[in-house]
C-alpha distance (Angstrom), angle and dihedral (degrees) to the residues before:
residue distance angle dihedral
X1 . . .
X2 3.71 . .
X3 3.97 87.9 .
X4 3.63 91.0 50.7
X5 4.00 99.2 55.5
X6 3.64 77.9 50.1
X7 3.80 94.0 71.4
X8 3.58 113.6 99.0
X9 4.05 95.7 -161.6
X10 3.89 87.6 50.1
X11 4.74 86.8 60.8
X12 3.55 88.8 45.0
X13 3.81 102.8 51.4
X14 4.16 81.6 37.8
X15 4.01 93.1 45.7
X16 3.66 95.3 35.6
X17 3.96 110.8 45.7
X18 3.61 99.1 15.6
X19 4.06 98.5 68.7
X20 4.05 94.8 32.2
X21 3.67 87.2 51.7
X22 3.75 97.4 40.9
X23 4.20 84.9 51.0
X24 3.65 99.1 38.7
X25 3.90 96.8 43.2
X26 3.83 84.4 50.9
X27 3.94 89.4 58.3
X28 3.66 87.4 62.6
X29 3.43 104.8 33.8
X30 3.81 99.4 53.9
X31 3.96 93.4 26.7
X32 3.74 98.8 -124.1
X33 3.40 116.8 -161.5
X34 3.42 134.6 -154.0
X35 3.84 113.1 -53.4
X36 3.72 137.8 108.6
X37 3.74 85.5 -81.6
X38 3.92 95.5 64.9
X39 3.35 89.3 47.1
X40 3.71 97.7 46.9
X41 4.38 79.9 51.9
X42 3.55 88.8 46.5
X43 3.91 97.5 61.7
X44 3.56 89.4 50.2
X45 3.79 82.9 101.7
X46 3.46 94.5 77.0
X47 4.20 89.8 63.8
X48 4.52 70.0 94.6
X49 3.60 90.0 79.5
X50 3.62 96.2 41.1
X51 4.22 86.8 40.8
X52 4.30 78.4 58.2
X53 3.71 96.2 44.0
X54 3.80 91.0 45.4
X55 3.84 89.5 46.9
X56 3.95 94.8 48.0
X57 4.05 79.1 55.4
X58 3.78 97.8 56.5
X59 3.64 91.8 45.8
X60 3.87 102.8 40.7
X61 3.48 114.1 9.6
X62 3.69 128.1 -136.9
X63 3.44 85.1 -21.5
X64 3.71 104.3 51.6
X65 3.76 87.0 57.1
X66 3.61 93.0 53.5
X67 3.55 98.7 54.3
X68 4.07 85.8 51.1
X69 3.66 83.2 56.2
X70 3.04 100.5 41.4
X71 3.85 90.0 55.1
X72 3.47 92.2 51.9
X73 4.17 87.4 77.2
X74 3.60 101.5 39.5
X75 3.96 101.4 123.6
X76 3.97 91.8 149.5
X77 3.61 97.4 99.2
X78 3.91 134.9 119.6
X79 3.75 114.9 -47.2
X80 3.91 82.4 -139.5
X81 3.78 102.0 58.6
X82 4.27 86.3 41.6
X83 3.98 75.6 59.4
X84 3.68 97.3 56.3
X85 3.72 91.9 30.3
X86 3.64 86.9 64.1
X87 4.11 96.7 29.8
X88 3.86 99.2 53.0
X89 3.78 100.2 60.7
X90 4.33 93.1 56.3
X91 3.48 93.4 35.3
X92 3.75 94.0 56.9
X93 3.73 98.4 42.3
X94 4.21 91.7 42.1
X95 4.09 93.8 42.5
X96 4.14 83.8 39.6
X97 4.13 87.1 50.4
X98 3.81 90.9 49.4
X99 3.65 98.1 53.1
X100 3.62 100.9 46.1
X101 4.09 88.4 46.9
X102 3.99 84.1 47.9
X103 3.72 88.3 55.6
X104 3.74 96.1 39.7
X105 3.76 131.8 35.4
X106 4.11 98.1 -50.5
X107 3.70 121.9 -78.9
X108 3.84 87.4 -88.2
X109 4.49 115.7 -146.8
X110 3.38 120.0 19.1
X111 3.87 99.0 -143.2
X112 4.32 104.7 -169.0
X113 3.75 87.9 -171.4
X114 3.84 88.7 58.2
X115 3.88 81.8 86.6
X116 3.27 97.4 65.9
X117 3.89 85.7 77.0
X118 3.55 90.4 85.3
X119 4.21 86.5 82.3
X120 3.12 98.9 46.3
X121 4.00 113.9 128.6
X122 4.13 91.5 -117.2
X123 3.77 93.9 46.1
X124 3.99 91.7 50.1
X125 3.78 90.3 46.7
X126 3.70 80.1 56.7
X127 3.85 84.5 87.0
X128 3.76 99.0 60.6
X129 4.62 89.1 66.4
X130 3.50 121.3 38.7
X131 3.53 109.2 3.5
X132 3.78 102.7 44.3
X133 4.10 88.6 18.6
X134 3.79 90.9 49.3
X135 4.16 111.6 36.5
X136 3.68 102.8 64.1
X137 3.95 77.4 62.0
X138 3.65 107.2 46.3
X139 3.52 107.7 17.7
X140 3.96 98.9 28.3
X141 3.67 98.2 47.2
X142 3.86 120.5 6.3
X143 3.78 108.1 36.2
X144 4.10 88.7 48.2
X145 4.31 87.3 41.8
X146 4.04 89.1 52.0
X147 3.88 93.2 42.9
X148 3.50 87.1 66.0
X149 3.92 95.7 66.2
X150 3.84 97.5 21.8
X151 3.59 147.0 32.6
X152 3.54 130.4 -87.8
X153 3.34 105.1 -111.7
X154 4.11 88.3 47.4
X155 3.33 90.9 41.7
X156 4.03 92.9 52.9
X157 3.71 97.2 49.9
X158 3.91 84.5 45.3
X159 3.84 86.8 55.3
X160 3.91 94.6 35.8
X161 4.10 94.1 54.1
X162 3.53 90.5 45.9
X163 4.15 91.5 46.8
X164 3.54 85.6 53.5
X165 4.00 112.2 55.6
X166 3.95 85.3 34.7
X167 4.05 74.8 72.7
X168 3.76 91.7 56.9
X169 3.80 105.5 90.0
X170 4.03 90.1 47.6
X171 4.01 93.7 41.9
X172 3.63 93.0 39.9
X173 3.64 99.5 121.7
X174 3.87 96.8 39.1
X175 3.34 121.9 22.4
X176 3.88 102.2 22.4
X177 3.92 87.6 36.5
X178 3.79 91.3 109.5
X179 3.69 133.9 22.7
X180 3.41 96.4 -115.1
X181 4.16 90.3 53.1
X182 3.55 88.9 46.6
X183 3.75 93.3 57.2
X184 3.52 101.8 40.4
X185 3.73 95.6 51.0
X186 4.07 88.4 48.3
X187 3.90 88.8 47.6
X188 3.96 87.9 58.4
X189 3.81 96.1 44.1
X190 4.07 84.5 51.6
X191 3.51 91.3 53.7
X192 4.27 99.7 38.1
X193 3.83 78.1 50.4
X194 4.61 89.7 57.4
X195 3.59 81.8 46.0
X196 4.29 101.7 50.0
X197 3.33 88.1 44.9
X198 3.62 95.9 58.8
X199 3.91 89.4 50.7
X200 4.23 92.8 45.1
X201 3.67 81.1 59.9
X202 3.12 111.4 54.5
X203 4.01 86.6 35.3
X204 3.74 92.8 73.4
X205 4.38 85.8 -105.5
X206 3.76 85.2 -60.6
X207 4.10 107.9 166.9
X208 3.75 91.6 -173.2
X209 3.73 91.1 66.6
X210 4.42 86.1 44.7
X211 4.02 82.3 49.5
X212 3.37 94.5 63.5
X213 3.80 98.6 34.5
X214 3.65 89.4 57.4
X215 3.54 86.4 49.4
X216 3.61 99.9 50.9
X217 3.91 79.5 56.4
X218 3.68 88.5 58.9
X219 3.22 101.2 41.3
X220 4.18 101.3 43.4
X221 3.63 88.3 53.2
X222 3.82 88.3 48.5
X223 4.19 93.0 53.2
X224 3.61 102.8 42.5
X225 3.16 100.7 73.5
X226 3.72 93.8 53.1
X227 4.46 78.8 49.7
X228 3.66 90.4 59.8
X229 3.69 105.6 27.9
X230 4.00 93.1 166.2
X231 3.68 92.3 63.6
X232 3.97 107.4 123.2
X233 4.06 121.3 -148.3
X234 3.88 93.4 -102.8
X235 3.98 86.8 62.3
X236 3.95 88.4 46.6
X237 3.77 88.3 51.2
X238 4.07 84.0 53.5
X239 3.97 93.6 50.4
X240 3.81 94.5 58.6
X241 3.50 82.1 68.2
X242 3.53 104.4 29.5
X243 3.72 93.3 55.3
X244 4.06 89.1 42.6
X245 4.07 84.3 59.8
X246 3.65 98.1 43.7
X247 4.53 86.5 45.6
X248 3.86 81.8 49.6
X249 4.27 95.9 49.0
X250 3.96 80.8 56.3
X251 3.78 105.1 49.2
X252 3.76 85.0 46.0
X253 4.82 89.1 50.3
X254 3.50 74.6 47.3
X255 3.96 100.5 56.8
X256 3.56 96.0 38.5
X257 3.53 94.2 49.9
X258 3.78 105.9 35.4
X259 4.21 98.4 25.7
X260 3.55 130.4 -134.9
X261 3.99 95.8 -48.6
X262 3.82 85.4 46.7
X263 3.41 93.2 -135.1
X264 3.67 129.0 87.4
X265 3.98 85.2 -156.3
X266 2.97 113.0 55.0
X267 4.16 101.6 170.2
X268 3.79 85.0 74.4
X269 3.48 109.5 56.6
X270 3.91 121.7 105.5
C-alpha cells in the first residue's frame, strides 16, 4: 500500500479527473444554473494542474515540483518554434474555415475587425481553465512521464485520448452528446496532443510556451466566428472536420520531417 501512494501517475489520475469529474458531473446532475456556485464547479478543471504539481511531488520531491515550476516560465526558447507556436493555431482555424466554405456555400464576409476578438475580456479569461488549468497536467507531468517508456508520437496520442474523455463530464451535453461528437472531438485532442508535443520538445519542456499554445487554440476558435460572421451552422458542422483534416496534414509534416521521436535532437528534450 505504501508503494502504491508512492506512484506519482496513480495522484495525478486521482488529483486530476477525480475532482473535475466530481464538479462537472455535479453541474449536470443537480442542474446548476448560473451562479457563483457553477462557476466555482466549473474551475474544478484546473485541480489538472494541481493533479501535475502534486504528481511531480510524489515522484521528485521538493525538487521535482520546482523544476515543473520552473518550466512553467521558460519563454527563452527558439524564435522559430515561438513562430509556429503562434502560426499553427490561425492557420488551422483560417485554412479549416476555407475548406468547409469551399464545400458549402462560401465562407460568406470577411470581417478584419473580427480579430480583434482575441482581447476581448472572455477570451483572455480563457487563460485561467484549460490552458493554465490543464498544462501542468498534460504537458508538465504526463506527456514527459510517458516519453520515458514510449515514443512521442505514442506517447501523444496516449496523452491526447486521455485529454479528451477527461472532457466528457463538462461536454456532456454538446460535444460528447452523440457518439459520433464524442469521437471526433477525442480524435482532434489526439492529434493537437502529436502536435504540442513536438513544440514541448523543442521548447526545452517549457509549459509556458504549451500555455499559450493551448490558448491560442482557445482563443482562435473563439474569434473566427466573429471573422466570418455569415457562416451558417451547416458550414460549422463542415469545420469540425475540416479543421480535424488540416490538424491531421500537420502531425503527419511533422512526422516526416522530425521522425517518430519528433525531434531530430534528441539530447535536448526534457
Amino acid at each position: 500500500m505504501a508503494k502504491l501512494l508512492k506512484n506519482p501517475m496513480l495522484w495525478f489520475f486521482l488529483v486530476a479527473f477525480g475532482m473535475p469529474w466530481l464538479g462537472w458531473s455535479s453541474i449536470y446532475f443537480f442542474d446548476v444554473q448560473a451562479s457563483p456556485w457553477r462557476t466555482a464547479l466549473f474551475y474544478t478543471g484546473d485541480f489538472c494542474s494541481i493533479g501535475g504539481l502534486v504528481a511531480m511531488y510524489v515522484q521528485g520531491g521538493k525538487a521535482g515540483a520546482v523544476e515543473l515550476l520552473k518550466r512553467c516560465v521558460r519563454w527563452r526558447v527558439s524564435a522559430l518554434w515561438w513562430g509556429i507556436v503562434f502560426a499553427i493555431p490561425l492557420l488551422t482555424g483560417l485554412v479549416g474555415y476555407l475548406i468547409a466554405g469551399a464545400m458549402h456555400e462560401g465562407t460568406g464576409s470577411f470581417v478584419l475587425s473580427g480579430f480583434s476578438m482575441y482581447f476581448a475580456p472572455r477570451v483572455l479569461m480563457n487563460f485561467t481553465t484549460g490552458p493554465w488549468g490543464e498544462e501542468l497536467g498534460w504537458r508538465g507531468f504526463l506527456t514527459p512521464k510517458l516519453l520515458e517508456t514510449q515514443n512521442a508520437v505514442v506517447a501523444s496520442l496516449i496523452v491526447g485520448f486521455l485529454w479528451g474523455i477527461w472532457h466528457l463530464p463538462l461536454y456532456i451535453t454538446s460535444a460528447f452528446s452523440t457518439f459520433e461528437g464524442g469521437l471526433s472531438f477525442t480524435i482532434s485532442t489526439m492529434l493537437t496532443s502529436v502536435i504540442m508535443t513536438a513544440i514541448l520538445l523543442h521548447t526545452r519542456g517549457s509549459v509556458l510556451v504549451a500555455v499559450i499554445y493551448h490558448w491560442l487554440l482557445n482563443a482562435t476558435s473563439m474569434t473566427l466566428p466573429s471573422v466570418f460572421p455569415e457562416f451558417d451552422a451547416e458550414a460549422a458542422n463542415v469545420y469540425l472536420y475540416s479543421e480535424i483534416g488540416v490538424k491531421a496534414v500537420i502531425v503527419a509534416i511533422f512526422i516526416l520531417i522530425l521522425g517518430p521521436n519528433l525531434t531530430r535532437n534528441p539530447r535536448s528534450v526534457i
